[in-house]
C-alpha positions as CSV (number, residue, x, y, z in Angstrom):
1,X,53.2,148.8,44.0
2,X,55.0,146.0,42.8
3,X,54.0,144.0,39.8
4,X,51.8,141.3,40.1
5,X,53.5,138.9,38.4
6,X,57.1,140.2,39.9
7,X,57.3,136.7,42.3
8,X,56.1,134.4,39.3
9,X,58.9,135.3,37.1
10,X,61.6,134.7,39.5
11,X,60.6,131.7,39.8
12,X,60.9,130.5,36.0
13,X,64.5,132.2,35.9
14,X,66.7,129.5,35.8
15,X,69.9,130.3,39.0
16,X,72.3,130.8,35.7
17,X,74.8,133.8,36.1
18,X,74.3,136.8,34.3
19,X,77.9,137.5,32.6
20,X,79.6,139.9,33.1
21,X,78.6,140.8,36.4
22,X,78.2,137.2,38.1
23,X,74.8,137.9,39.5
24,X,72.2,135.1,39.6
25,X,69.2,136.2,37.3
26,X,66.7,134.5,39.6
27,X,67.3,135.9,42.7
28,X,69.8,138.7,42.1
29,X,72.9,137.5,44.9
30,X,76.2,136.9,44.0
31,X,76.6,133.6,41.2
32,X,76.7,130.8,42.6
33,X,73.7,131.3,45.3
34,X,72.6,128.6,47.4
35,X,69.8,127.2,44.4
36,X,73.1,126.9,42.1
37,X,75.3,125.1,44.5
38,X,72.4,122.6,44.9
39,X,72.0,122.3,41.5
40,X,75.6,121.5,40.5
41,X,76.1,119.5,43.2
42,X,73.6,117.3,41.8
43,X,74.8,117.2,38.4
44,X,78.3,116.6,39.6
45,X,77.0,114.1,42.0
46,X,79.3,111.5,40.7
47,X,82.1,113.4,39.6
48,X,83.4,116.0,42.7
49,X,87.1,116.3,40.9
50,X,84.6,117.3,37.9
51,X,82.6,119.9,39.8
52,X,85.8,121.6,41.0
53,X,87.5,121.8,37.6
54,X,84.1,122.8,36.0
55,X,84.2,126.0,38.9
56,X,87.7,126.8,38.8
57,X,86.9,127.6,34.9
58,X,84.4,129.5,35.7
59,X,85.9,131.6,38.2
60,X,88.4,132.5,35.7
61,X,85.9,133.6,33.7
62,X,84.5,135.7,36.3
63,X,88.1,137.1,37.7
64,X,88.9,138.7,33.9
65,X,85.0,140.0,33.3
66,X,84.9,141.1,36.8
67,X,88.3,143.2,36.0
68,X,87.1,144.3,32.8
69,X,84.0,145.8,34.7
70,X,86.4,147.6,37.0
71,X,85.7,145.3,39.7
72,X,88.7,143.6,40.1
73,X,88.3,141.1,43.2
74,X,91.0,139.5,45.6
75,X,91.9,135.9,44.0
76,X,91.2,134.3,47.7
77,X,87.4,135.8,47.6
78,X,86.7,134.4,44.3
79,X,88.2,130.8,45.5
80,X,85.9,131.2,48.2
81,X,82.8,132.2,46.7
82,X,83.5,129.8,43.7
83,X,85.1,126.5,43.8
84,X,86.1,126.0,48.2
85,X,82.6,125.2,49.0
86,X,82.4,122.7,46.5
87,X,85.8,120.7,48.1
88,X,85.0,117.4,49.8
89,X,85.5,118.1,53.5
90,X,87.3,115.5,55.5
């Protein structure tokens, strides 16, 4: 039986990645989940150069703790999963 207070707690976890695996400590996917895409996009309203830079940093981070893990992962996936969604479509 699950604990009753399982569902409240994820909700009070911030979407944040958990380093150095890159999983989001509220809801467990891979960082950054839907609720963190929404969230930067917000705080990079203004600023989408910004938001790009600010993910390309943070998928270096990723590519070189990732590795260290012994889960090294195609350069192209972590462009994808990290800073492509966040380009300004035309």
């Amino acid at each position: 039986m699950p604990h009753p207070y399982s569902n409240q707690r994820r909700y009070r976890l911030a979407h944040e990645p958990t380093r150095p695996a890159w999983r989001c400590q509220a809801c467990g996917t891979s960082w950054p989940c839907s609720a963190a895409k929404l969230r930067l996009l917000g705080r990079f309203r203004a600023d989408r150069a910004g938001l790009v830079t600010h993910l390309t940093g943070l998928r270096e981070q990723a590519a070189a703790q990732l590795a260290d893990l012994g889960q090294p992962i195609p350069p192209a996936t972590l462009d994808d999963r990290f800073v492509d969604w966040a380009r300004r479509r035309e």
